[in-house]
C-alpha positions as CSV (number, residue, x, y, z in Angstrom):
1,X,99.5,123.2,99.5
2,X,102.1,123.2,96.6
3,X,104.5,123.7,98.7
4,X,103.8,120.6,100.2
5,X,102.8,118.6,97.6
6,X,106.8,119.1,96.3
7,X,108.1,118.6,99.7
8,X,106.4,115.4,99.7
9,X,107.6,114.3,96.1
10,X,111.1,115.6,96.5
11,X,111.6,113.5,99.9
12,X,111.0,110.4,97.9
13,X,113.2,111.4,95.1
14,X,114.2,109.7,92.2
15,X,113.7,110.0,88.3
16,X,110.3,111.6,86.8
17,X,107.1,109.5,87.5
18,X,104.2,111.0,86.8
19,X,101.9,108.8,88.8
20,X,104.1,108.5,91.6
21,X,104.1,112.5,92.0
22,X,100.3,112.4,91.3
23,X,99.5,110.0,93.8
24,X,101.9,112.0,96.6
25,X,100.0,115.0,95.8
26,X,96.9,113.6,96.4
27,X,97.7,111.7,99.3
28,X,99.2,115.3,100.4
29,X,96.3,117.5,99.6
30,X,94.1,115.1,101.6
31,X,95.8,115.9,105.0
32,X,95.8,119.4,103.9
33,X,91.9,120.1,103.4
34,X,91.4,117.9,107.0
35,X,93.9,120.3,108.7
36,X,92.7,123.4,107.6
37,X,89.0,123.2,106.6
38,X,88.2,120.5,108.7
39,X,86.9,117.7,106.0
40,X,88.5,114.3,106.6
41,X,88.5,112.2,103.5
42,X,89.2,108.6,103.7
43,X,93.0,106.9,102.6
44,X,92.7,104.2,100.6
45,X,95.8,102.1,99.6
46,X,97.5,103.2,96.8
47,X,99.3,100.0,94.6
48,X,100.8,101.6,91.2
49,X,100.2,98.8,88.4
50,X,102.5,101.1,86.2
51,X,105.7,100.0,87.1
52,X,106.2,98.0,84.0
53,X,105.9,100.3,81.9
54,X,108.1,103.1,82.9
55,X,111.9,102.0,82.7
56,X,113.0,104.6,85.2
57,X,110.7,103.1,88.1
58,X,112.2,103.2,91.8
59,X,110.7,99.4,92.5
60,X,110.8,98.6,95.9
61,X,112.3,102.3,96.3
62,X,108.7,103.5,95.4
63,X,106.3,103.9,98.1
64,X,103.4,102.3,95.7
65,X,105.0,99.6,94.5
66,X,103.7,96.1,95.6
């Protein structure tokens, strides 16, 4: 599962973001625990509302961004 949460959040790259690698790891663990325990858990769509305050934020880059 870690390995996969830092797959995920190394793919998308960029500076630090702490929400950004939060939300992948989430969104991550979700398909994990429906793959291999069999409990599906529902997606909702993630919009950051950070953005403005980091300086270092991908923007459109950012898979959350609006």
């Amino acid at each position: 599962m870690t390995a996969k949460s830092l797959d995920a959040i190394g793919t998308v790259g960029g500076p630090r973001c702490c929400k950004r690698d939060s939300y992948l790891s989430v969104l991550t663990a979700v398909d994990f625990v429906k793959e291999h325990f069999g409990v599906e858990m529902e997606k909702t769509e993630i919009v950051c509302t950070f953005s403005a305050k980091n300086n270092q934020c991908l923007g459109k880059r950012c898979p959350f961004s609006k």
